[in-house]
VEXSEDREN-477752 format. One record per residue (C-alpha): x, y, z; residue in three letters. Coordinates in steps of 0.02 Angstrom, whole numbers, always signed. Each point is the difference from the previous one (the first is absolute). Example, Ala and Ser with C-alpha at 12.3 -4.5 7.8 and 13.67 -1.06 7.14 Angstrom:
2
NODE     xx     yy     zz   r
NODE   +615   -225   +390 ALA
NODE    +69   +172    -33 SER
//
This chain:
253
NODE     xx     yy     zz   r
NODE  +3380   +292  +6191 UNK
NODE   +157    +72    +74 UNK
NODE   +120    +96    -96 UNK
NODE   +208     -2    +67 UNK
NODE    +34   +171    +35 UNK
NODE   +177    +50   +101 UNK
NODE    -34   +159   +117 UNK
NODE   +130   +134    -23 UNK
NODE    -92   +121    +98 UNK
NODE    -90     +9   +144 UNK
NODE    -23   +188    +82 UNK
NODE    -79    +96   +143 UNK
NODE   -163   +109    -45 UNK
NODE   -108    +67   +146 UNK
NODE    -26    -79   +141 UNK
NODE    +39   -177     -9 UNK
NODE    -61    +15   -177 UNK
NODE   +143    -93   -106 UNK
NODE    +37     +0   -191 UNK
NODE    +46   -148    -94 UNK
NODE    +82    -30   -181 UNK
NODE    +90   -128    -86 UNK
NODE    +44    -70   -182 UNK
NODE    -31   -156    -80 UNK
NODE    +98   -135    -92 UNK
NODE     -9   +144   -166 UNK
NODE    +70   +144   +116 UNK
NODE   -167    +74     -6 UNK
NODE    -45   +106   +154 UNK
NODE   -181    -17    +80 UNK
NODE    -34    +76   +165 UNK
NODE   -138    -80   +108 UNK
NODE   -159    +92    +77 UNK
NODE   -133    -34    +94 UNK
NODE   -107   +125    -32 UNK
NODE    -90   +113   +118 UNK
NODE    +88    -15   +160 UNK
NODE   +159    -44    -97 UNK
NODE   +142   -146    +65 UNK
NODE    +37     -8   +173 UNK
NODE   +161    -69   +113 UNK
NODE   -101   -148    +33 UNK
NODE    -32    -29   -181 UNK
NODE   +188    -40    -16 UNK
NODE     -6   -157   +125 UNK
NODE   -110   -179    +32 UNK
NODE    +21   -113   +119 UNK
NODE   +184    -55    -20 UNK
NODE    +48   +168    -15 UNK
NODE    +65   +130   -146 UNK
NODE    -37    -43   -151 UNK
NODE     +5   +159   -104 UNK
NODE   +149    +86    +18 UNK
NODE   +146    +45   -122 UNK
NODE   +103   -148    -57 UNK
NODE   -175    -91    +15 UNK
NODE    -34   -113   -148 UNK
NODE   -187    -20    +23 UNK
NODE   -159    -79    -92 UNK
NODE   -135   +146     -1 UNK
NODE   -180    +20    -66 UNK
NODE    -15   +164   -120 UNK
NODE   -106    +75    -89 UNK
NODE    +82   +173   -107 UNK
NODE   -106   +169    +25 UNK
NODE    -92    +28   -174 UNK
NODE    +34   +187     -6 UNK
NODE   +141    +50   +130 UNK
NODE    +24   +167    +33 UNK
NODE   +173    +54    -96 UNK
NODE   +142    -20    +54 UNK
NODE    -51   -142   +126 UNK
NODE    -25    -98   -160 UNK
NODE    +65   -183   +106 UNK
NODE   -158    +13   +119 UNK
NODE    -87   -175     +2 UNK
NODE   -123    -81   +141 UNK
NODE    +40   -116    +91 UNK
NODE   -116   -126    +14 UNK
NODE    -13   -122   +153 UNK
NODE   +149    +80   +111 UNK
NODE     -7   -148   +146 UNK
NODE    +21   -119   -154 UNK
NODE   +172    +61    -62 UNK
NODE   +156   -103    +59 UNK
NODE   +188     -5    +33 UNK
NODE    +78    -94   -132 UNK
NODE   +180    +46     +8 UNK
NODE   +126   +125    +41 UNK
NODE    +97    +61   -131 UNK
NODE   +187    -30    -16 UNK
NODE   +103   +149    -40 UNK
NODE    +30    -66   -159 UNK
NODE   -182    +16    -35 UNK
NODE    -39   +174    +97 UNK
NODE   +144    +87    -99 UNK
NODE    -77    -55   -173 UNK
NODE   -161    +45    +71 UNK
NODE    +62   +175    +53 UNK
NODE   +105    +24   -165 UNK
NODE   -161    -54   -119 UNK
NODE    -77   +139    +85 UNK
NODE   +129   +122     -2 UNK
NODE    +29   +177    -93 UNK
NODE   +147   +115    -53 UNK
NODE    -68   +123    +78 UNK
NODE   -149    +76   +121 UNK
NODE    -64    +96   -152 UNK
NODE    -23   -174   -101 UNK
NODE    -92    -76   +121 UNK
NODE   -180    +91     -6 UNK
NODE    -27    +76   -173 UNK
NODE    -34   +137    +63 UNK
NODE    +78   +180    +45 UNK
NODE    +76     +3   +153 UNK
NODE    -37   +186    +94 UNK
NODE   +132    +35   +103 UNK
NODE    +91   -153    -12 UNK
NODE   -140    -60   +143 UNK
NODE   -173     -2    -69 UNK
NODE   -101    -51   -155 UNK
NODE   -164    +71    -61 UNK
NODE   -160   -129    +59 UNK
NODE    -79    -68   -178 UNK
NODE   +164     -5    -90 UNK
NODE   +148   -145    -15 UNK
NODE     -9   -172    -51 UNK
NODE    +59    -68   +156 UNK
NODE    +31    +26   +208 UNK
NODE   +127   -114    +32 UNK
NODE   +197    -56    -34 UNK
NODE   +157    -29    +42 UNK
NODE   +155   +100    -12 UNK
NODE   +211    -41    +46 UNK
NODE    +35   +163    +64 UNK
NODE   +157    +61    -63 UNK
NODE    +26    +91   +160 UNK
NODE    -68    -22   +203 UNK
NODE     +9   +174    +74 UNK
NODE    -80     +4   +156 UNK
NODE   -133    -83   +123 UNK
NODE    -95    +95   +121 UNK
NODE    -89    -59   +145 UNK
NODE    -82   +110   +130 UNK
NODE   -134   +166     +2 UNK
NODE    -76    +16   -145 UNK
NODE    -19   +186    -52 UNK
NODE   -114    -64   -132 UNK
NODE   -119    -78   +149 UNK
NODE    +45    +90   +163 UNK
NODE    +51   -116   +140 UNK
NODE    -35   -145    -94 UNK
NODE   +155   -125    -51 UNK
NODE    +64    +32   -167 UNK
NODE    +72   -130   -117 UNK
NODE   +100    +77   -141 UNK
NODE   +146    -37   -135 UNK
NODE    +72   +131   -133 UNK
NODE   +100   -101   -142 UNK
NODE    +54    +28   -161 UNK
NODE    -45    -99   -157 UNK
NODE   +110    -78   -137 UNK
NODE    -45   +196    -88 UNK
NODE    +76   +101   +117 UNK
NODE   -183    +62    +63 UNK
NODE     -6    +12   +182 UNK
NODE   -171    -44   +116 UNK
NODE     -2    +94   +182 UNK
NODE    -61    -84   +145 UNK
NODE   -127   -110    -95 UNK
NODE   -134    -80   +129 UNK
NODE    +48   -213    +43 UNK
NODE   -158    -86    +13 UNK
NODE    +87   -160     -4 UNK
NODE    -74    -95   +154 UNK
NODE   +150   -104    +26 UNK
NODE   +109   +130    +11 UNK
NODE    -91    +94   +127 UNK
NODE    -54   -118   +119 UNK
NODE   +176    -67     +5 UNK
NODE    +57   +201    +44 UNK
NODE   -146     +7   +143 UNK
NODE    +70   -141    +64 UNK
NODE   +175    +31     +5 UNK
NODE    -39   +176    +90 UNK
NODE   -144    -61   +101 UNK
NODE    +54   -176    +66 UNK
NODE   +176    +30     -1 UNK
NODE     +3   +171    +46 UNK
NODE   +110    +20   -161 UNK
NODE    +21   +202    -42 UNK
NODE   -102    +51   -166 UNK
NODE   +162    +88    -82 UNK
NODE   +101   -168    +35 UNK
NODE   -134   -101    -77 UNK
NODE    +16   +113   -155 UNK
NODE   +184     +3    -23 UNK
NODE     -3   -192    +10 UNK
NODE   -140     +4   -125 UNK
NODE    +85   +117   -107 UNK
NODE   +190    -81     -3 UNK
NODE    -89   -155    -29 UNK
NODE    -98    +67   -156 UNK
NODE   +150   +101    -65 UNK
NODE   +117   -157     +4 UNK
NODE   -146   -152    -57 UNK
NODE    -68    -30   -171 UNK
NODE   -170    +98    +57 UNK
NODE   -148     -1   -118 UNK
NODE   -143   +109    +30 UNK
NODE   -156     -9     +4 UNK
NODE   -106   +145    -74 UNK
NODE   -183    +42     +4 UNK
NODE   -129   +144    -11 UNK
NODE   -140    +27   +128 UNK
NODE   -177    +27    -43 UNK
NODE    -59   +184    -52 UNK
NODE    +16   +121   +178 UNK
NODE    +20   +155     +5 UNK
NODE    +96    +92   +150 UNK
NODE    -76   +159    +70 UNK
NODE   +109    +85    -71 UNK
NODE    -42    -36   -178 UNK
NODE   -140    +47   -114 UNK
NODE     +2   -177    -67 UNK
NODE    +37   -197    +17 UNK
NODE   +137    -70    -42 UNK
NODE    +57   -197    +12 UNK
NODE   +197    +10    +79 UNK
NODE   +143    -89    -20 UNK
NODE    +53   -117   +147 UNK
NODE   +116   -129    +34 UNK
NODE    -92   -165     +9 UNK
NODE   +126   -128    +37 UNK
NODE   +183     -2    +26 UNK
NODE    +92   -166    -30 UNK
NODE   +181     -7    +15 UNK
NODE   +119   -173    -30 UNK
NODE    +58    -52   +114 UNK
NODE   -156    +40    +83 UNK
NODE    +13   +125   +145 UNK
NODE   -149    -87    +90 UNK
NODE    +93   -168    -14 UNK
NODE   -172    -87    -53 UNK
NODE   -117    +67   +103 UNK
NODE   -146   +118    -33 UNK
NODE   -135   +117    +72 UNK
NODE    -78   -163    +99 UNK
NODE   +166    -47    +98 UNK
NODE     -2   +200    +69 UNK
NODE   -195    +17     +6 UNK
NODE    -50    +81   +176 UNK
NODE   -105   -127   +120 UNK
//
């Protein structure tokens, strides 16, 4: 039997490896797996078309994870993926609530856990990986080389929260928000610094709401140990800077 779950997250992992989360009608978080293999892009269609995406008020089989690996404490199964359905988009009446049910004073509050460097917390520890934050303050967006990942495109924001804390070029994993940046540079042949100072004026002058989450334990080369890191899983902004449309609508062919 189907559960109503409302996505507030969905994010880019490897590949076209995808992760998924959402809350239900208590504002508790559960995040959908699939196991070995994990959810893929095609995971988040049928037929008709998207049906998980953020906004997405959907009816979905799952099962929680007996012993989840702390601090991904809202891992569940999901059971029966070609059986969930579209039942509504939510209004912004309803996605604010849903966002502010879920949201913390601060970064620190959110995982129960110390935060290292403002960026990282230690694998085993917190009570939870994901929340929402108002950021008191929208500094920058950056779009372009990565010198975390060599050629590759970067994604990044560094904001402040409502504690005066700031967080430097955190990683966006929020799949909406890049596929709408590929294809503003790559079909419209839109410069990458333009496409961030829109993104960023928009941000600093919206009612933005953030997304946060923690990756699973990796450890850069770097490092003599893993660490789970802090990254921006979702921005939403109202009015919304996407004007309704999601990862799907900006999807390449």
């Amino acid at each position: 039997m189907g559960q109503e779950i409302l996505i507030t997250d969905v994010t880019r992992m490897r590949g076209n490896r995808v992760c998924i989360a959402g809350v239900d009608r208590q504002a508790k978080t559960v995040r959908p797996d699939l196991g070995p293999g994990g959810v893929r892009e095609q995971h988040l269609y049928n037929e008709q078309g998207v049906v998980i995406r953020p906004r997405a008020v959907v009816s979905i089989d799952l099962v929680p994870v007996s012993d989840p690996v702390l601090p991904h404490t809202e891992d569940c199964l999901w059971i029966a993926p070609e059986q969930t359905t579209l039942l509504r988009l939510a209004d912004d009446k309803a996605w604010r609530l849903a966002l502010s049910r879920t949201a913390y004073d601060t970064v620190a509050a959110i995982f129960g856990a110390p935060l290292h460097d403002h960026k990282r917390v230690a694998p085993g520890t917190g009570i939870r990986s994901l929340g929402t934050i108002r950021p008191a303050a929208i500094d920058r967006v950056f779009l372009g080389a990565d010198q975390y990942k060599g050629d590759e495109r970067g994604y990044r924001l560094s904001f402040h929260d409502s504690s005066g804390q700031a967080f430097w070029r955190l990683s966006i994993t929020d799949l909406s928000l890049r596929y709408y940046v590929d294809h503003q540079h790559t079909q419209k042949g839109i410069a990458l610094p333009k496409i961030a100072a829109h993104l960023q004026r928009w941000f600093q002058n919206a009612e933005t709401w953030l997304r946060l989450g923690l990756t699973r334990p990796w450890q850069p080369a770097d490092e003599d140990r893993a660490w789970c890191f802090l990254q921006v899983t979702g921005i939403y902004t109202f009015p919304d800077y996407l004007h309704g449309a999601c990862f799907a609508d900006f999807a390449p062919a």
